[in-house]
C-alpha positions in Angstrom: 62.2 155.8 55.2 60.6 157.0 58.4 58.3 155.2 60.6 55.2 156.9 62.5 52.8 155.6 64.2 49.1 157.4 64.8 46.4 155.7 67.0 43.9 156.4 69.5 44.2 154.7 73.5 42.2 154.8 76.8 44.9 157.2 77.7 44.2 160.0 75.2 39.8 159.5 74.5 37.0 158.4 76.0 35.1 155.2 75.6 32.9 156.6 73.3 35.4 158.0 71.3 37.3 154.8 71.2 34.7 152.8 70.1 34.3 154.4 67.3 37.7 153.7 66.0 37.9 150.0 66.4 38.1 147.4 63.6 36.7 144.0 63.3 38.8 140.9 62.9 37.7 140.2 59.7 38.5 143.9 58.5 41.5 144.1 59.2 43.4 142.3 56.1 40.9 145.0 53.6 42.1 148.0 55.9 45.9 146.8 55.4 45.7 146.0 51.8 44.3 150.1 51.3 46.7 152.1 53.9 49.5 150.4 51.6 47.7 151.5 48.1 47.3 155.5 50.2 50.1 158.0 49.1 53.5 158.0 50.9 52.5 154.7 53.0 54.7 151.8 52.0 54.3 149.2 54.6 51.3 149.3 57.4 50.5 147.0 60.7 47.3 147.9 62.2 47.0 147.4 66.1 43.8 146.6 67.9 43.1 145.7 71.2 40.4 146.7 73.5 42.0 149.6 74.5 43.8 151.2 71.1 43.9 151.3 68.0 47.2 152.4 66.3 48.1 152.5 62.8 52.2 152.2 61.9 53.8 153.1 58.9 56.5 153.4 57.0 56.8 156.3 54.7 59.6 158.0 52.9 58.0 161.4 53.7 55.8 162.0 57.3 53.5 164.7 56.6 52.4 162.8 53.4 52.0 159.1 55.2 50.4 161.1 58.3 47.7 162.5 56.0 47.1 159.4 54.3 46.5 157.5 58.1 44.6 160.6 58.6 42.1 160.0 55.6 41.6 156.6 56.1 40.7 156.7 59.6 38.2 159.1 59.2 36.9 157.8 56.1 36.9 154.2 56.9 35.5 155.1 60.7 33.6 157.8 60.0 35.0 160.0 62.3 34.8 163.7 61.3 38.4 165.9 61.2 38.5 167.4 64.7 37.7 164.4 66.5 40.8 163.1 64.9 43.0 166.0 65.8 41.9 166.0 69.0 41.9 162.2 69.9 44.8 160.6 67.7 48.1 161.2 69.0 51.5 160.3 66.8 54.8 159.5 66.6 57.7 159.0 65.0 60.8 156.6 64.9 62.0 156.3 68.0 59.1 157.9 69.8 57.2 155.3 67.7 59.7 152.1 69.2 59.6 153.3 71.9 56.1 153.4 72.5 55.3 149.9 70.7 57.7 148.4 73.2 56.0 149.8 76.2 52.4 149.0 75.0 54.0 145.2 74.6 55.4 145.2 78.0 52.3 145.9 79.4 53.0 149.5 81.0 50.5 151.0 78.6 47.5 148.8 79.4 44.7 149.7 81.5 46.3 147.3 84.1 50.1 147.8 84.0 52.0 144.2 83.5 48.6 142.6 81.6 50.2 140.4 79.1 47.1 139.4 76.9 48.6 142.9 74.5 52.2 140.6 73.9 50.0 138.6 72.2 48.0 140.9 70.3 51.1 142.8 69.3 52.2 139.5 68.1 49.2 139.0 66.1 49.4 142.7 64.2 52.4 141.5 62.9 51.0 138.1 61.4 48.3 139.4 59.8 50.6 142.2 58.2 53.1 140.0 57.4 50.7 137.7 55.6 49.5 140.2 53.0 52.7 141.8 52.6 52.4 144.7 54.6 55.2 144.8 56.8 58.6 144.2 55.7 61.9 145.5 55.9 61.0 148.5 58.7 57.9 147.6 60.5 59.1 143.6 60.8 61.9 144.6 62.2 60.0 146.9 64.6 57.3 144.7 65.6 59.5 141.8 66.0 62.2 143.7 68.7 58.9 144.5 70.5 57.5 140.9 70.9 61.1 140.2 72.2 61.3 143.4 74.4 57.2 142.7 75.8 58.8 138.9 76.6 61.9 140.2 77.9 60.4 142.4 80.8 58.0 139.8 81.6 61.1 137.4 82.0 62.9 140.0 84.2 60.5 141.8 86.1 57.7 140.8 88.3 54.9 143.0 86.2 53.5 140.7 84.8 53.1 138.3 87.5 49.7 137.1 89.1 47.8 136.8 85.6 47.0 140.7 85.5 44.2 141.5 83.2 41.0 143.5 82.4 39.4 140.2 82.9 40.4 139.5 86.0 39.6 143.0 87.2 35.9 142.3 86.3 36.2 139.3 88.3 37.3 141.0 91.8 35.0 143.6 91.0 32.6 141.4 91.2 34.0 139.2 94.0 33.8 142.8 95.9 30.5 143.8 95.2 29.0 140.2 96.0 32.0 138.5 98.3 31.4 134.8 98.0 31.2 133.7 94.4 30.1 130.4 94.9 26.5 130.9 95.3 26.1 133.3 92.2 24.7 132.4 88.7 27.2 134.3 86.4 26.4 134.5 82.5 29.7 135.6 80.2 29.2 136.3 76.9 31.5 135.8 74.6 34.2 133.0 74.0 37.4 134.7 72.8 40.8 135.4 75.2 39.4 138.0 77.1 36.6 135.7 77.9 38.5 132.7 78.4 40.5 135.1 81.3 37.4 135.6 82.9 36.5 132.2 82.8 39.7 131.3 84.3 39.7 133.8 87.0 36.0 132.6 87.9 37.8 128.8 88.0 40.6 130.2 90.3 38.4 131.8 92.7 35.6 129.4 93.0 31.9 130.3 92.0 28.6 128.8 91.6 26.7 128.3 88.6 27.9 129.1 85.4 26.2 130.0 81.6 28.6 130.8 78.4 26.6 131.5 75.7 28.1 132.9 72.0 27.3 133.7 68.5 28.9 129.8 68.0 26.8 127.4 70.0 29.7 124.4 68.9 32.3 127.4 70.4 30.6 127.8 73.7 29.7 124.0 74.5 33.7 123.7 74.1 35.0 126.5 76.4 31.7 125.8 78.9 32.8 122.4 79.0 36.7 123.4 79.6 35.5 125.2 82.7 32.8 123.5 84.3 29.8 125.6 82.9 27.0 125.1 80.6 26.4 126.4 77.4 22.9 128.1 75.9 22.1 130.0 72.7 21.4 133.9 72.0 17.6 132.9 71.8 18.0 131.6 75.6 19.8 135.2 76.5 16.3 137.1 77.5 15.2 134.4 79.8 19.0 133.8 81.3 18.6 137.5 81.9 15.5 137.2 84.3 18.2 134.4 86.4 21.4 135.2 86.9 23.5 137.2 89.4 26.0 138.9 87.1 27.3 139.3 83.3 30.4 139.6 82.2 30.8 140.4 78.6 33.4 140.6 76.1 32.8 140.5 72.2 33.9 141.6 69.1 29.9 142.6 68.2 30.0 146.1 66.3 26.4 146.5 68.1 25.3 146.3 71.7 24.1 142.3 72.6 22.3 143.7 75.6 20.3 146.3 74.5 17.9 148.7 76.3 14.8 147.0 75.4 16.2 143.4 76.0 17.1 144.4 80.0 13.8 146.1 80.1 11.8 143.2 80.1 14.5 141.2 82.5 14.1 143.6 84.5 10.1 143.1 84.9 11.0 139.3 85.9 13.7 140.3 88.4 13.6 141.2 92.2 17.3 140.3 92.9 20.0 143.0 92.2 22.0 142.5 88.8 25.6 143.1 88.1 26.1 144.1 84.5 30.2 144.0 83.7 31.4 145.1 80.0 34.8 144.7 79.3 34.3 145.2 75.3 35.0 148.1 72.9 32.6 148.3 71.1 30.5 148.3 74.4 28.5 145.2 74.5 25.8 146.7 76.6 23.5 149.7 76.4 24.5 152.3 78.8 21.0 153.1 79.0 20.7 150.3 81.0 21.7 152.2 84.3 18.2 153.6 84.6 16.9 150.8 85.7 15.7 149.8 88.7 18.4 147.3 90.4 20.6 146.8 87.5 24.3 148.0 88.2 26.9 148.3 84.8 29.9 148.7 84.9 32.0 149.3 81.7 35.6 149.9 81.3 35.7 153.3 83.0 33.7 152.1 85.5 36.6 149.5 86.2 39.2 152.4 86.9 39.3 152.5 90.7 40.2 149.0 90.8 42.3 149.1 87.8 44.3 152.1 89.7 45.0 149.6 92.8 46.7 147.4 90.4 48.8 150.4 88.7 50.0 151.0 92.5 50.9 147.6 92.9 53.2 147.8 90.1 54.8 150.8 90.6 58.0 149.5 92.2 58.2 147.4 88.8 58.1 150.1 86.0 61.2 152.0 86.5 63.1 148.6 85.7 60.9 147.7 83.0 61.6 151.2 82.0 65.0 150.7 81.8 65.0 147.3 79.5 62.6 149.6 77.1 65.7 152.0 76.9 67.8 149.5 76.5 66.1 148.2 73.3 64.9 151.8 71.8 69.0 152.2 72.2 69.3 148.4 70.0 66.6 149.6 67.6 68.3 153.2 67.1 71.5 151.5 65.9 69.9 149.4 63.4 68.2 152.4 62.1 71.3 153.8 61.6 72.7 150.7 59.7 69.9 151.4 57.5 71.6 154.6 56.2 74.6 152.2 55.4 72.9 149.8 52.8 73.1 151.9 49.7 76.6 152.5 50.2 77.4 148.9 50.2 75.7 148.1 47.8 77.7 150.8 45.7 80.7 149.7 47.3 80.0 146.3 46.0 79.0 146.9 42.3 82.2 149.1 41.9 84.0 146.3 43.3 82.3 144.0 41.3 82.8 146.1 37.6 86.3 146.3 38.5 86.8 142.7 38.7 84.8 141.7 36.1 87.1 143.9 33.6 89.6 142.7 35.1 88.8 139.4 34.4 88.0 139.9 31.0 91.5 141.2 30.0 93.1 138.2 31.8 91.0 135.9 29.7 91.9 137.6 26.5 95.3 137.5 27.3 95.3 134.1 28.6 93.9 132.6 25.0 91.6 129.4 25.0 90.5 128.8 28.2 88.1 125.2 28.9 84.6 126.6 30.8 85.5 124.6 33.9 89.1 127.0 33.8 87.1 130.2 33.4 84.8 129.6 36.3 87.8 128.8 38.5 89.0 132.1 37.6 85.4 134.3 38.1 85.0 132.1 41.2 88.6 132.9 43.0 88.4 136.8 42.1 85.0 136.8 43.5 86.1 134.9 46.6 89.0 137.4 46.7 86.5 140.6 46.1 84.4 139.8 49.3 87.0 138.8 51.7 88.6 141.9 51.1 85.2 144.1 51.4 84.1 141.9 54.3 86.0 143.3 57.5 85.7 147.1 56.1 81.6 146.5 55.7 81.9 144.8 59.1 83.6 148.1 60.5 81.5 150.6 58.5 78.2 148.8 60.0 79.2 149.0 63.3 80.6 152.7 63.3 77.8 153.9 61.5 75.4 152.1 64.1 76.8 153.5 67.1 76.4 157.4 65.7 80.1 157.7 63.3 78.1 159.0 60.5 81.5 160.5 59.0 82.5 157.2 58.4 80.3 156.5 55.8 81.3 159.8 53.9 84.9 159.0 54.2 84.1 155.7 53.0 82.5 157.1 49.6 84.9 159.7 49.0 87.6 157.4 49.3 86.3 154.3 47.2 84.9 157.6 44.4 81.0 156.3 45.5 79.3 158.9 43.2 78.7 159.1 39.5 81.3 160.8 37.8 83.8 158.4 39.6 81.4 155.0 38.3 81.8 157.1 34.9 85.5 157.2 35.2 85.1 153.5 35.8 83.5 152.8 32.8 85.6 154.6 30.7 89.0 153.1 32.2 87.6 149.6 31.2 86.4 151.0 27.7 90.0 152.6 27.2 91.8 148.7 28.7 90.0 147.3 25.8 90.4 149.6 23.3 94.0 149.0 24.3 93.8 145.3 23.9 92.5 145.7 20.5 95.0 148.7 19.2 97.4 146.5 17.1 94.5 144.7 15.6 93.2 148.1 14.5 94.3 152.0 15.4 91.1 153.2 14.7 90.3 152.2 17.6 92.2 153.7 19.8 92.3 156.7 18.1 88.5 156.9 17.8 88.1 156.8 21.8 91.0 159.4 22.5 88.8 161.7 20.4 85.6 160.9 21.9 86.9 160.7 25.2 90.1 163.3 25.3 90.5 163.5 29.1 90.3 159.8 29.7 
């Protein structure tokens, strides 16, 4: 089983083009549920964040499970071929860890050390996990990198001072206007990203402020939480005509600030407005920058900023570099170990027949025995069976892990782990009780020599 990862980032498309490839919330359980019925795809977490989307897999053959993500993201998205091959990137195994676990430390954001992806990474997992996507190989992967993302948080200083695209929009703004506290500010939208800007906003000081979402009971609540008032969508157009800036985050496939609707804001307004989009989809026309004393900013727009922060963490990465090795290292080994479990599990069975014809001739021999007697005896040999096995298993795991792939061969060849030698097996405890029953009747005996002459 191999595992591969293809998605799409800020790092390797435009806005434009990464729009087009995100998923909504409610999508994402019917996306899961379909990779895993594609050819070659066995398990499947789908990763979504503002800034990527990223399919993992595991598949028992790559270019097979690579065209099956290929399909359904350009089906699903409707995204023709070449945008895909010149937009997705993709990786496998230990490119793929190692990649999951930097985009969960943070070092893959848009600001370097943000840690609202942790959680998202976090999330993927949940929702895979909870249809029965991800097992054995991507559980295993996703759940080293929630550890590794919280591990180089706990060590290093990246993620320090509550970094996020949220509160880049915030000191964008607190730039562009300097005091705060006199500004109206609208945000739209009520999930984490706008809760962060909310917060930010809280920690800086500011005037007035509107929160206004698709749930009216949703934004009385977070309003409330931080000192702000709530109003509807149908209050949006005349909120427009007011306020000093607009931050907006959303999950809206569509545009909630369309052309027409800053249009006839704009009529009302002779005050200069700050638009802010921090959502993909974009929340807010682009169009909108032709008029007359409205400013937008979307995420691009955010970069010069967001590239202060990336030199302010500098002096962090190489160390949060060096944990990431550190677990790609971890993660390699218990691929390894994966190589290991069939021959256990040979190793065991042949263990396992062995005793259980043994056990059989010492019951025949031993006569009557009372039920409580015989499960004394199957539950001592099996006792003995897996004590014995234990320490060699324990050895074979950790060679095997740390690169001794000749130790599992030398293991098979010496314990006869292939068919003829289970064969042989059977025909050993075939010829035992053949000879238990050759007084009783010749035939017998005779019959298997014959059937079986080099036995």
């Amino acid at each position: 089983m191999e595992i591969v990862a293809v998605g799409v980032s800020h790092r390797s498309a435009p806005l434009e083009i990464l729009e087009r490839f995100t998923f909504a919330p409610g999508s994402i359980t019917g996306a899961l549920l379909e990779l895993c019925q594609l050819e070659g795809i066995k398990e499947a977490v789908l990763l979504t964040t503002c800034h990527r989307t990223e399919v993992y897999v595991a598949t028992p053959d790559v270019s097979t499970g690579v065209s099956s993500i290929m399909r359904f993201l350009g089906g699903s998205r409707d995204v023709p071929l070449e945008v895909l091959e010149e937009y997705l990137f993709q990786l496998q195994d230990l490119d793929a860890a190692k990649h999951l676990f930097t985009v969960a430390s943070g070092l893959d954001s848009m600001v370097v050390g943000e840690g609202q992806v942790l959680g998202q990474v976090r999330d993927a997992l949940k929702q895979a996990s909870a249809v029965g996507t991800a097992r054995a190989y991507l559980s295993a992967l996703f759940r080293q990198a929630i550890r590794v993302g919280a591990r180089v948080r706990k060590e290093t200083r990246i993620g320090g001072h509550g970094r996020s695209i949220s509160s880049v929009a915030v000191e964008l703004a607190r730039k562009l206007f300097g005091d705060l506290r006199g500004r109206v500010i609208l945000v739209i939208g009520t999930g984490a990203a706008s809760e962060l800007v909310l917060q930010a906003l809280r920690r800086h000081g500011t005037g007035r402020i509107l929160v206004v979402s698709r749930t009216p009971e949703r934004a009385s609540v977070v309003a409330q939480r931080y000192g702000g008032q709530a109003i509807t969508y149908q209050d949006l157009p005349d909120a427009l005509k007011e306020v000093d800036i607009v931050i907006s985050s959303t999950a809206a496939p569509h545009p909630v600030i369309s052309l027409e609707l800053m249009e006839e804001a704009a009529k009302c307004r002779t005050h200069p407005l700050l638009l802010i989009d921090i959502a993909v989809p974009r929340d807010i026309d682009p169009r909108v920058r032709t008029l007359p004393n409205v400013y937008l900013y979307d995420l691009e727009g955010l970069q010069e900023i967001v590239n202060e922060r990336i030199r302010e963490n500098m002096e962090e990465v190489p160390r949060a570099e060096r944990i990431i090795a550190e677990e790609v290292e971890k993660f390699a080994r218990w691929l390894r170990t994966r190589q290991v479990a069939p021959t256990i599990a040979e190793l065991y069975a042949r263990a396992e027949m062995i005793r259980a014809a043994e056990v059989r001739k010492a019951i025949r021999r031993l006569g009557h025995l009372t039920e409580r007697e015989r499960e004394i005896v199957e539950a001592m040999t099996s006792a003995l069976v897996k004590k014995l096995l234990h320490l060699p298993v324990v050895s074979l795991k950790r060679r095997v892990a740390y690169g001794e792939t000749a130790s599992l061969e030398a293991v098979r060849e010496m314990f006869g782990l292939d068919g003829a030698a289970e064969s042989r097996l059977q025909t050993l405890d075939l010829r035992s009780q053949a000879r238990d029953l050759g007084d009783q009747d010749p035939r017998t005996r005779s019959g298997f020599q014959e059937v079986n002459p080099h036995a």
